[in-house]
Structures are given as C-alpha cells and as structure tokens.
N, C-alpha and C positions, 0 to 999 in steps of 0.2 A: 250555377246549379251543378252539383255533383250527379256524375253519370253515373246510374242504374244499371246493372250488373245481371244479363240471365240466371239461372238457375243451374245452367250447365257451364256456364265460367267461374261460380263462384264453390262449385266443387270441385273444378280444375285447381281455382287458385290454392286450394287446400293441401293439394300435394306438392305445391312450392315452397318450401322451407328459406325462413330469412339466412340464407347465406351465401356466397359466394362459389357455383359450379364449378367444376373441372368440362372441358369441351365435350368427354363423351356422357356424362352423367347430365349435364345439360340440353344436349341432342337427346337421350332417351326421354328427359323429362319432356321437353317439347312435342314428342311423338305420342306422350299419355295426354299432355293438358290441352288437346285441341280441340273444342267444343263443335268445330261447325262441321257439316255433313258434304261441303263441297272440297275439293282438292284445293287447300290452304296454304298462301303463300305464308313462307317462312324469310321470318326479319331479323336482322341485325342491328341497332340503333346504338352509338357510340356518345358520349361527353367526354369533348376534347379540353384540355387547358391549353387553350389559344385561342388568339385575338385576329379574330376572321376581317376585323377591318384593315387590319394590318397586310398590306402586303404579301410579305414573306410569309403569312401566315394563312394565306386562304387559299386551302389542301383542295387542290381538283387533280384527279388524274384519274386511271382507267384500269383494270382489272380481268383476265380473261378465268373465267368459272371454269374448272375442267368438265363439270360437270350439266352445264349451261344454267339457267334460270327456273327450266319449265314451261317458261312464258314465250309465244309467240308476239318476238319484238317488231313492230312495224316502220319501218327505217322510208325513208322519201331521201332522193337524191337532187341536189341542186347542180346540175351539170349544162354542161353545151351539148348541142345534139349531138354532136360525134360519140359522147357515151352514156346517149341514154340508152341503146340497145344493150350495153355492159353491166347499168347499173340493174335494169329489170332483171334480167341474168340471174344477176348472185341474189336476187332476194327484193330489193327497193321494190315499195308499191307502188308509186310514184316515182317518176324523173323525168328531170327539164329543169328549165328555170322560170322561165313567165309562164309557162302552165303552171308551177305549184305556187308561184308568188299571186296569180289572180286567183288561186283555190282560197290561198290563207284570207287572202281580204276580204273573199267573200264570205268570210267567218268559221273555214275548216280548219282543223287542229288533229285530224284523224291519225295520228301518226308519235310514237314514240320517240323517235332518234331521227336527227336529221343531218347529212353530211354531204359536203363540196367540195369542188374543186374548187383551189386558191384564187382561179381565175374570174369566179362566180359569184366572189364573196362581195363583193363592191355593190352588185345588181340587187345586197338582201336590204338594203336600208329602207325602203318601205315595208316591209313587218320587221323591222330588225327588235321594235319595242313591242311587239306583238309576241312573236317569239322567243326572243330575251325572257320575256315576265315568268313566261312557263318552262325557264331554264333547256330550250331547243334551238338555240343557238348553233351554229358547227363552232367549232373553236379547235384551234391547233394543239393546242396544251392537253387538249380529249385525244388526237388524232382521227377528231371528225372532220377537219380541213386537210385534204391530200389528194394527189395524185392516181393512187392507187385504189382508187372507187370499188373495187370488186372484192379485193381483199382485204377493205375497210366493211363493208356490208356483211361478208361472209363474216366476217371475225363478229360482231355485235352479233346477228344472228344467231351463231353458236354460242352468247356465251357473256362477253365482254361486254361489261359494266362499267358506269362512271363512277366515281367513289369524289365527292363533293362536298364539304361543310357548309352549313348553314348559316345565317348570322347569327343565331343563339350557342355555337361553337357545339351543332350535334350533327349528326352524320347517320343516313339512313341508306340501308341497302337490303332490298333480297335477295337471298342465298339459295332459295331453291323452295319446292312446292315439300307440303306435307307426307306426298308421298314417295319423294325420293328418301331411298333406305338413310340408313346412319350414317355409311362410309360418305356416301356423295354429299349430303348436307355434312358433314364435317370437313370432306376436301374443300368444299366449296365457300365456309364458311373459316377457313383455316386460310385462303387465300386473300380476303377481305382483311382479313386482320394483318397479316404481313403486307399488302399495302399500305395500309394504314400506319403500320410502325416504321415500313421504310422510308413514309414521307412525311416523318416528325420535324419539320421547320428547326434550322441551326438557331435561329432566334427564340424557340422558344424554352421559357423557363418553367421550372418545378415541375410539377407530375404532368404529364402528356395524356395518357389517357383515364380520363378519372372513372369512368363506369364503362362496361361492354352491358346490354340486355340483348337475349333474344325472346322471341316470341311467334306463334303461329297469329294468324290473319285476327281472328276474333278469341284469343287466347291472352293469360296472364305474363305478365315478363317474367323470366327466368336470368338472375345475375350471374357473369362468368367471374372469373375467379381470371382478374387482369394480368395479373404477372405469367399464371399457369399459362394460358392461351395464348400471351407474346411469345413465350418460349416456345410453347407447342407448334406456334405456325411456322416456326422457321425450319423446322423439322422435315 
C-alpha cells in the first residue's frame, strides 16, 4: 500500500526540485521543507556500491560530530566493579556487568550505545544474540571495546557516531536536530560524508557512492549533488 502523505509534506515536497544539491543550498532547503512542530532530527541516508556480504566491504567505523547530535545518547557500561564509579562519571546510566546482563534478560533495552572493557566481553554471550539483533554490541572496530571507559563515554556523549552499512548497501545517520543553524548541520553533516569517502573498501569497484539524501524527521528527501559534497567535505 502506498503511503499517504499529509498536507504539510506534500507542500514541502514542492519546493524540492528534481535535481541534485550543492551542501549549502541543500541545508537551507532542509530548514524550509520541515513540516513537523517538534525539534526534528535531521538525516543523512547514503546508496553505496558495495557488497556488504563481503568482507572487506562491510563499512563500520565511528565519527565525532563537532557539533554533537542534539540527542541525549544513553550509553550502559559493561565493566568490573573497579570502574563502575568511572563509568557513571562520564555519563553511563548503567554500569556493571551482571547487573546490566540480568537487566537485558529481563527484557530491558533502555539504552543506546553500549561499551566494555575487553575483559567483560566473554561474560556478554547470554544476550550476545539479544543485543546483536539491535546492532548494540561493543565491538572494537567502533572503539566500544576498551580500556579507556570514560573517555570512550565522554566521546559518544558529545558527539561520536557509528557510521554502519546495512545489508541492502545503505547507510543511515543523524547529523543534528532541525534547529541547529546552517553552519553546525553542514560541519556536521560534512563530517559524515568524509567518513564515508575515507572508508571506501580497496576492493570496491565502479562508483562508490551512488546517491547522498538528506531529510528532516517527517520531511521530503532532498538530493545532494555527490561529487560537490565529496569534495566539499574534505575541505
């Protein structure tokens, strides 16, 4: 069934012209076509050319927003008692390890980002398939498995994003709420994309990123203009 479109998206979509953005002409247009009344996350959504079963080709890695998110990210620590007083500290709403591992079982999920000490990781194999499904895993490749618990915390907190393909080779991220001005949704949104381009797999062939859209929360997508914005990010 085709989704039915309000009244105030489908006169949004009208001031989106079938072409291809430049990053600032894009950002203003994002700022007019946002239909909804609350403070609206602002999205990124990529179509990669590559073969996410592949290996070498399935793009995870992490991103600090200069700008942060907007979003209050709620991070859970899997540690030894030695630092759970460290991890509450910098932010963790949780930390421990069998207090969060009998939280999850008993069917909580309250929690965004989740990060351990390497030492911890052994004790997650009862919700490992729990938390796998909903991509909250710690994984070293994120640098949510480390040592450094407080300035792994602090860093997501402020800011720091995972940037992750999916198996249909797309790739979604928020760059920042509706009402951060132009400049911070452009820094922020300019950061994303040079991720992106610096972690183009050596294995992969012909065009790499075939579509950039952005869009506000309940708004129209808006295309960028791929070449302009690879260049632009590196800037």
């Amino acid at each position: 069934m085709k989704k039915k479109h309000g009244k105030k998206y489908l006169e949004a979509k009208k001031l989106v012209e079938s072409k291809q953005y430049s990053l600032d002409e894009a950002i203003a247009l994002l700022k007019k076509t946002n239909p909804a009344k609350f403070d609206a996350s602002c999205e990124v959504h990529f179509y990669l050319g590559v073969d996410p079963k592949q290996a070498d080709q399935n793009i995870r890695t992490t991103v600090a927003l200069p700008h942060g998110t907007g979003k209050d990210v709620r991070v859970v620590a899997f540690v030894g008692e030695e630092k759970i007083k460290e991890a509450k500290a910098a932010g963790a709403i949780e930390a421990g390890t069998d207090v969060l591992i009998e939280k999850i079982e008993g069917g909580w999920l309250g929690f965004d980002v989740a990060v351990a000490t390497p030492d911890q990781m052994k004790n997650l194999g009862k919700i490992a398939k729990t938390i796998g499904q909903k991509g909250l895993m710690p994984n070293p490749k994120t640098g949510t498995v480390t040592m450094d618990i407080a300035k792994t915390i602090s860093e997501i907190k402020k800011g720091k994003v995972e940037v992750r393909i999916d198996k249909l080779s797309n790739l979604h991220n928020i760059f920042g709420k509706i009402s951060f001005d132009e400049v911070k949704l452009k820094d922020n949104l300019k950061a994303i994309i040079k991720a992106v381009v610096e972690n183009k797999p050596a294995s992969s062939k012909g065009t790499y990123i075939k579509s950039i859209t952005i869009t506000s929360t309940m708004g129209p997508g808006i295309a960028l203009d791929v070449n302009l914005a690879s260049a632009e990010s590196k800037k």
